[in-house]
Every structure is written in structure tokens, then in C-alpha cells.
VMD Tcl script that draws the C-alpha trace (Angstrom):
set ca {
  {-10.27 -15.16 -3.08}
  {-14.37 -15.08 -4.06}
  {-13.94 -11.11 -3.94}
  {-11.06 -10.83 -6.64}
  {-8.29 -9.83 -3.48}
  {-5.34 -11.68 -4.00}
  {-2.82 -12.61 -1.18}
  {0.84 -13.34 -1.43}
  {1.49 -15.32 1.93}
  {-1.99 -15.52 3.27}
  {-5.27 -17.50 1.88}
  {-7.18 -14.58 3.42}
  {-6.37 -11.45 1.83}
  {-8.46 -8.69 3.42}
  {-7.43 -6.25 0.42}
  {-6.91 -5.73 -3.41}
  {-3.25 -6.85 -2.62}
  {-2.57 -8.26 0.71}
  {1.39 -8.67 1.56}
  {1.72 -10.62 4.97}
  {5.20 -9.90 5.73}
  {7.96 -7.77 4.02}
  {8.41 -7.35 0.29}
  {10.86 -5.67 -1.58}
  {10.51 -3.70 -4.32}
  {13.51 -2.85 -7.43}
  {11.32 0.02 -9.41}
  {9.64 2.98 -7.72}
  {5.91 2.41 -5.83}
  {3.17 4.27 -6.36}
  {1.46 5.23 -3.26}
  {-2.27 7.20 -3.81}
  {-2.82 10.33 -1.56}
  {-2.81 8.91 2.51}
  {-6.03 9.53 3.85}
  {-5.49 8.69 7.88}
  {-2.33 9.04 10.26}
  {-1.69 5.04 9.23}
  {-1.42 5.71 5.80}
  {2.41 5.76 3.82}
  {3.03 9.59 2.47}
  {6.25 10.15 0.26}
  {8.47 13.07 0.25}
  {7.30 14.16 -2.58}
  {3.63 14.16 -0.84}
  {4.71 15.90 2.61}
  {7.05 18.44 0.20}
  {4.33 20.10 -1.36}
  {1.00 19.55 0.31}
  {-0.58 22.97 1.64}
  {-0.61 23.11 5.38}
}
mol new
graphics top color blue
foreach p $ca { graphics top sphere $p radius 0.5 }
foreach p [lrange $ca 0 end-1] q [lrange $ca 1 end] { graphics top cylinder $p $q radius 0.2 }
display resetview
């Protein structure tokens, strides 16, 4: 779109990368440090954050 997000099954994408559906992935995914309850975490994340 005008904004630089790009959308794979939707002419609106509301993000930098904006799935609409499910996607599969065949190499590891790189997910930043969650930030709200919504957010993805990995194990590796959860495993050693401080509580």
C-alpha cells in the first residue's frame, strides 16, 4: 500500500506484513520481545525472562 505495508491475501494491510489467514513457515521465525497478553512469546522467551 501508500504506507510501504504489504499484504499477502488482503489489499489492506494494516501492518509491515499483514498475513490474512494461515501461513506456514519451513525455517525458524523470529518473534521480537511480546509487549501485551496478545502478543506470541517462545519458549525460549517464557524460559528465561525474570518474574
Amino acid at each position: 500500500d501508500t504506507s510501504g505495508n504489504v499484504g499477502i491475501a488482503t489489499t489492506s494491510p494494516a501492518y509491515a506484513l499483514h498475513v490474512y489467514g494461515t501461513a506456514a513457515f519451513s525455517q525458524p521465525v523470529i518473534v521480537g520481545t511480546p509487549t501485551t497478553n496478545s502478543h506470541a512469546a517462545t519458549k525460549n522467551y517464557v524460559d528465561t525472562a525474570c518474574f
